[in-house]
C-alpha positions as CSV (number, residue, x, y, z in Angstrom):
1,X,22.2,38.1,-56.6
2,X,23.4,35.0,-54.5
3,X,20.6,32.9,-56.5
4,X,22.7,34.4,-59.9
5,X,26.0,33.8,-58.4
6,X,25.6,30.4,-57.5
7,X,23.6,29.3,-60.9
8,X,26.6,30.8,-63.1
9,X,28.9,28.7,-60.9
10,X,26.5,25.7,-61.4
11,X,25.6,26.0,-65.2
12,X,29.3,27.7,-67.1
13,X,30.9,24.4,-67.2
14,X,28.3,22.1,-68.3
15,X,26.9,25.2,-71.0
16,X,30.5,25.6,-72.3
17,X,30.9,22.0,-73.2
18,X,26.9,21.8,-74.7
19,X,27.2,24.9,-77.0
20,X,31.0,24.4,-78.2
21,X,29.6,23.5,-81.3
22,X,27.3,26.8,-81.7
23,X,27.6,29.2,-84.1
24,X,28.5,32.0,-82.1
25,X,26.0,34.7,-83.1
26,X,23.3,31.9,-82.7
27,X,23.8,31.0,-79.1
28,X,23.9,34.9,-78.6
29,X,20.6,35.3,-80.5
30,X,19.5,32.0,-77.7
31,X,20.8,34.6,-74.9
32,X,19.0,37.5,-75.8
33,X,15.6,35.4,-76.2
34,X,16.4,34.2,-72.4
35,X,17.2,37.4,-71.3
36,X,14.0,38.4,-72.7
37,X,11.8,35.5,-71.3
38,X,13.5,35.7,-67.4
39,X,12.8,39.4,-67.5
40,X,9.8,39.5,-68.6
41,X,7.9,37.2,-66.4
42,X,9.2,39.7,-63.8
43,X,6.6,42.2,-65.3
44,X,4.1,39.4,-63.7
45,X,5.4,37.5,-61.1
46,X,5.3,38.1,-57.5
47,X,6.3,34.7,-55.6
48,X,10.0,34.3,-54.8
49,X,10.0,31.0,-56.1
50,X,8.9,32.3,-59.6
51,X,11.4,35.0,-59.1
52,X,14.2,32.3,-58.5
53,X,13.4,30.5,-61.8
54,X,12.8,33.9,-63.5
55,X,16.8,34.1,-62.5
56,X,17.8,31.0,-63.7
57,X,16.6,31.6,-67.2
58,X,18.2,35.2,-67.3
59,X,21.6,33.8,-65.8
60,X,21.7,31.2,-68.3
61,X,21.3,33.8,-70.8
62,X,24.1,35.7,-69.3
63,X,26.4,32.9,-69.3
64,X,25.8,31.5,-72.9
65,X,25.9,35.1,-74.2
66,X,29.6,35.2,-72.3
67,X,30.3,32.4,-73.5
68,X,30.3,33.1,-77.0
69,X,30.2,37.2,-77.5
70,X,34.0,37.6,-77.5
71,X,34.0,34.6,-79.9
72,X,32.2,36.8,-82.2
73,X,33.5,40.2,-81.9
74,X,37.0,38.4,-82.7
75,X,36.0,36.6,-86.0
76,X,34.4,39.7,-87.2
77,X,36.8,42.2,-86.7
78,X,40.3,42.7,-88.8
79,X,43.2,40.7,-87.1
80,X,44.9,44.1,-86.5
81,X,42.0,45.4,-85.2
82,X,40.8,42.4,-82.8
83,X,41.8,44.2,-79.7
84,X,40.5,47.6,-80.4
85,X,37.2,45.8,-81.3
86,X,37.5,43.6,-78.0
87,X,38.1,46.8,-75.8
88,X,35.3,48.9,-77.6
89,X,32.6,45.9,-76.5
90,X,33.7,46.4,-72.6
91,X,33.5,49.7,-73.3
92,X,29.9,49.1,-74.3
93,X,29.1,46.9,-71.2
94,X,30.8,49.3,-69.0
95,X,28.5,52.3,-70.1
96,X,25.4,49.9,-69.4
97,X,26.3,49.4,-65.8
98,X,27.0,53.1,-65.7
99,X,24.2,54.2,-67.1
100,X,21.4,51.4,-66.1
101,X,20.6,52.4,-62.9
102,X,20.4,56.1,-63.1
103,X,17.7,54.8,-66.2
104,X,16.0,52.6,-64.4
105,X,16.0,54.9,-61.3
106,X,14.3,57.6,-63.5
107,X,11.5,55.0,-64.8
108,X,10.6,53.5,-61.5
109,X,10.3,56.9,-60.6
110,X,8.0,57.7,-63.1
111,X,6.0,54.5,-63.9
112,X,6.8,51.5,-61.8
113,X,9.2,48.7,-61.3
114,X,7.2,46.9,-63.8
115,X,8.0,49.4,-66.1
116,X,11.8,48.7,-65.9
117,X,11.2,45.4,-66.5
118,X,8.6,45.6,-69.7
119,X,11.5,48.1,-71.0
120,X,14.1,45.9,-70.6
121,X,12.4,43.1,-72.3
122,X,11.4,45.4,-75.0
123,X,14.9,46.2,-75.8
124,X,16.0,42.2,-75.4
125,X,13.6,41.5,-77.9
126,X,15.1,44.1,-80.4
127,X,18.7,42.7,-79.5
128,X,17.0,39.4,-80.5
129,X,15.8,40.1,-83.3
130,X,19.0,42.1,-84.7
131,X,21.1,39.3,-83.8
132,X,18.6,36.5,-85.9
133,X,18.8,39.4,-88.8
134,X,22.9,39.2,-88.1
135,X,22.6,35.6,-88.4
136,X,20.7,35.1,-91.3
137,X,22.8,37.3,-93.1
138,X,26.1,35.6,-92.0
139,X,25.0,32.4,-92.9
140,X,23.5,33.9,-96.3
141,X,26.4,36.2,-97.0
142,X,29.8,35.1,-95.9
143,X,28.9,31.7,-94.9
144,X,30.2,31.3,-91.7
145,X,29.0,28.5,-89.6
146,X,32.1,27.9,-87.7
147,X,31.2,26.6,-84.0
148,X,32.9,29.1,-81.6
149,X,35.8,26.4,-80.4
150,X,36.9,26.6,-84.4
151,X,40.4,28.4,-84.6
152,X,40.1,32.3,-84.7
């Protein structure tokens, strides 16, 4: 956790200013496919080292999809609604640090470690690939191509 800590610390600044320009649900779409690679090579890695850069991709997958999720949620929901929308997506992160360890608890417990991991990269692969299909049909559909510093 010291290795994440200290590579968010490192990396927000400089990632803020390189993906101003974004479209948000892009960048997002960028984080899940991170989250998915730095997970999933630790289905197969056993060194520390490997672990360490296994961290760096997932943390900078964290931090860009930070970066730009609220950014989002805010041009997609109603103006009167922005805050209810805002509060249900903590909501939704909250529940996932509720409920992720008693999960992955029960899978260790029944498969492996590995098996948390290959889950977990199974389900960041289906966040990517909702987010590309978001995309697409934002682009297609309403246009929006706004870079997340445009006004909200």
């Amino acid at each position: 956790m010291a290795v994440n800590a200290a590579i968010v610390i490192v990396i927000a600044p400089p990632l803020t200013a390189l993906t101003r320009d974004w479209q948000p649900v892009k960048a997002i779409n960028l984080s899940a496919l991170l989250y998915l690679l730095g997970f999933g090579m630790l289905t197969m890695i056993r060194s520390i080292p490997l672990m360490m850069v296994s961290a760096f991709i997932w943390t900078t997958g964290e931090v860009l999809g930070a970066i730009h999720i609220n950014v989002f949620v805010t041009r997609r929901a109603p103006r009167h609604l922005r805050g209810r929308y805002l509060s249900g997506l903590r909501t939704i992160f909250a529940l996932g640090m509720i409920l992720a360890p008693a999960i992955g608890g029960l899978i260790v417990e029944a498969h492996s470690v590995s098996a948390v991991w290959m889950v977990t990269s199974v389900l960041c692969a289906i966040a990517s690939l909702a987010f590309f299909t978001v995309s697409r049909w934002i682009s297609r559909e309403h246009g929006d191509a706004a870079p997340s510093h445009a006004a909200v």
